[in-house]
C-alpha positions, 0 to 999 in steps of 0.5 A: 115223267116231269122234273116234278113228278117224282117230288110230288107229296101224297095227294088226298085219296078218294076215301078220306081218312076219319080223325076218330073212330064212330065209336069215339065220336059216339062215346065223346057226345055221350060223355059231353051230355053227361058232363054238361048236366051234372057238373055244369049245370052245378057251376052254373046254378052257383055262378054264371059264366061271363056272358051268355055267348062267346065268340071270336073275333071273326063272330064264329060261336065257341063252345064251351069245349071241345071233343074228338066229336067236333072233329069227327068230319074232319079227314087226316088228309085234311090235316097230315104232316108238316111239309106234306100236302095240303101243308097245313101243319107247315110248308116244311118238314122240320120248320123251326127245328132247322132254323127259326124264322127270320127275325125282319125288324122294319126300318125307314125314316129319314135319310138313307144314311139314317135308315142303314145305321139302324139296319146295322144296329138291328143286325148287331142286336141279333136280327137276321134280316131287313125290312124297308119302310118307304116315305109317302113320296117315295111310295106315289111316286114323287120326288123330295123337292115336288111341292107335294111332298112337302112335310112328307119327306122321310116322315113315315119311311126312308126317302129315296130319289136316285140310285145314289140314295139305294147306295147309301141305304145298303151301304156295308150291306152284304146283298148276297147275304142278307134277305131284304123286304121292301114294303112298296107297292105303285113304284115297287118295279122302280125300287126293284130296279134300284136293288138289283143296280146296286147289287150288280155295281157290286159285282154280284150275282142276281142268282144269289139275291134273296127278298121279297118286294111288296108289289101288291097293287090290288090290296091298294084298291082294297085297304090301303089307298096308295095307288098312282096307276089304273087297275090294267096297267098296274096289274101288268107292271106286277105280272112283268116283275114276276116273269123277270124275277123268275128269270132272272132272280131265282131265289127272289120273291117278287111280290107279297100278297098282303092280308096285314092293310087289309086287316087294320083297315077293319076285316076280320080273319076269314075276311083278311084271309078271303081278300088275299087269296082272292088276289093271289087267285087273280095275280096268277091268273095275270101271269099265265094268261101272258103263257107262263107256265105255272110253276116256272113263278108260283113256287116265288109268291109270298104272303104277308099276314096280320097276327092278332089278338085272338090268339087260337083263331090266329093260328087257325087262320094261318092253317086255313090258309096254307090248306086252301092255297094248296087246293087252290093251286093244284086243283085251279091251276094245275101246278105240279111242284110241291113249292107251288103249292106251299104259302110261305108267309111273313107276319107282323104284330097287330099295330092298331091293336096298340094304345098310346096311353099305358104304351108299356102294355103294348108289349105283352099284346105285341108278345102274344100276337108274336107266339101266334105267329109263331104256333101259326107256322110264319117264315118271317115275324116283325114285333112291332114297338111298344111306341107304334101307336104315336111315333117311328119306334126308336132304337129302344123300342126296335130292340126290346120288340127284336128281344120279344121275338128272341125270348120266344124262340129261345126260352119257351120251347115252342120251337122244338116241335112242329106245329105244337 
């Protein structure tokens, strides 16, 4: 027997397991017919509804509702328990009631002295982990005195040129004790190399630093456009800071496979979801084809999705992938650790969604896209500020958009059950 064997969730049986009876299936069309020429046809004579068709976001058609008919296809194995294999109900068995997600307000302007002061406000104000915005030359890979940084500098992110500017950034920090998200790509080995310095100038113990850097090069081809490297060597720069983050930072994630650019940049939920798992599907193929063993790194890769506006096709969306994933791993690549079958998921409100004009309404978009994230099973929620759509958020907004977060896990019971 592996280590893995005996941890092994139940795998889908041959026969699969109907969700509902035949003769419920029968007596839902039934009921549906019946309903749809009485009481329907009725409201409709007197008023027609609001338009002829009504699709989500993604163009799949809705129905006027929904019975155990629709469902009838479907097998409990598909959908089982929270923590169970194909996890689509969550990757573990209590989610929230253990601990809520982590609560990951993004940070980065200016100096590394500003960006550490708003750290330590956002942590003062509840936030229980950090997430890091790098400015553009920081990102491609310049310098701040490079002519072509110019106007650049800190505009969009924290600047950083040395290690020295890593010890400014963190300062006060406990490392061991606090997650940090890094959203860098092209240089992500760079800034990685930065952390784990700091962290080890300290005297501390690698085995014991936990975070995600972005890392996801291939997004970059696809949606955002920041890339400074070929294909081939950047795809070699990621699988080398996955084999030494498995080594060396085990609790570490040493890449965020992004469907969030991918979905501002105009793709829609099955879209945003494809692309990812299509790049997951090609980082490890990446990695094992230099002989590592599946699971010595997949139970590390981490995913960072978009939360809409079409609140129930967004919390489906998160279900669809999980159950994927989960397929995708065992029967793909052969993993056998239930961690390497779970998507562990980071989610941000939808900032091109946000208005400048009437910016007050922004954090009720902000509010639902945040309760989709949560219904949806996320490890980790950043609401973005009701002024992302024409500045860097301010301490006010940062702190009214960490409050959304609070509310919804405190004040609404949707943390009480799993997968409600």
């Amino acid at each position: 027997m592996t280590k893995h064997e005996g941890a092994l969730p139940p795998q889908t049986p041959d026969v699969a397991t109907p969700l509902v009876s035949e003769a419920t299936r029968r007596r839902a069309e039934a009921d549906l017919g019946e309903w749809e020429r009485t009481e329907v046809a009725g409201f409709l004579a007197r008023q027609p509804e609001r338009r002829e068709e009504f699709r989500t976001e993604s163009g799949i058609p809705l129905r006027r509702t929904y019975t155990p008919a629709d469902v009838a296809a479907t097998a409990w194995e598909d959908i089982g328990l929270p923590g169970r294999e194909p996890f689509t109900r969550g990757p573990y068995p209590t989610m929230y009631r253990a601990r809520h997600w982590t609560m990951r307000q993004i940070a980065g302007y200016g100096s590394p002295t500003d960006t550490n002061e708003r750290f330590k406000s956002l942590l003062r104000f509840g936030q229980t982990g950090l997430s890091v915005d790098f400015d553009m030359p920081t990102l491609m890979g310049y310098d701040s005195d490079d002519e072509m940084s110019e106007g650049e500098v800190g505009r969009e992110g924290v600047a950083i040129d040395v290690l020295d500017d890593m010890v400014a950034l963190f300062d006060g920090i406990d490392l061991e004790a606090t997650s940090v998200s890094m959203t860098i790509n092209p240089t992500a080995w760079i800034l990685l190399a930065m952390y784990v310095a700091v962290a080890e100038s300290r005297g501390g113990d690698l085995r014991r630093l936990s975070g995600t850097i972005q890392n996801d090069i291939l997004k970059e081809y696809v949606a955002q456009k920041e890339w400074i490297y070929p294909i081939r060597p950047s795809m070699r720069i990621v699988r080398d800071t996955i084999t030494f983050s498995a080594r060396h930072l085990p609790r570490y994630n040493p890449i965020n496979i992004s469907g969030y650019h991918i979905s501002e940049a105009g793709a829609n939920a099955v879209q945003e979801v494809a692309f990812t798992l299509a790049n997951a599907i090609a980082y490890v193929e990446e990695v094992t084809r230099a002989g590592i063993d599946v699971d010595e790194f997949a139970p590390r890769l981490s995913f960072y999705f978009i939360a809409q506006r079409d609140l129930f096709e967004e919390v489906a969306k998160f279900r669809a992938a999980r159950r994927v994933w989960s397929r995708t791993m065992r029967e793909r690549f052969g993993a056998k650790d239930p961690a390497s079958l779970r998507i562990r998921f980071h989610c941000q409100t939808a900032a091109a969604s946000l208005t400048k004009a009437q910016p007050y309404n922004n954090v009720v978009r902000t509010a639902l896209q945040a309760l989709a994230g949560v219904l949806g099973g996320a490890q980790s929620l950043h609401t973005n500020g009701l002024d992302e759509a024409y500045a860097i958020p301010t301490e006010s907004a940062m702190k009214l958009a960490l409050r959304t977060q609070q509310i919804i896990a405190e004040e609404t019971g949707v943390a009480s059950v799993v997968d409600p």
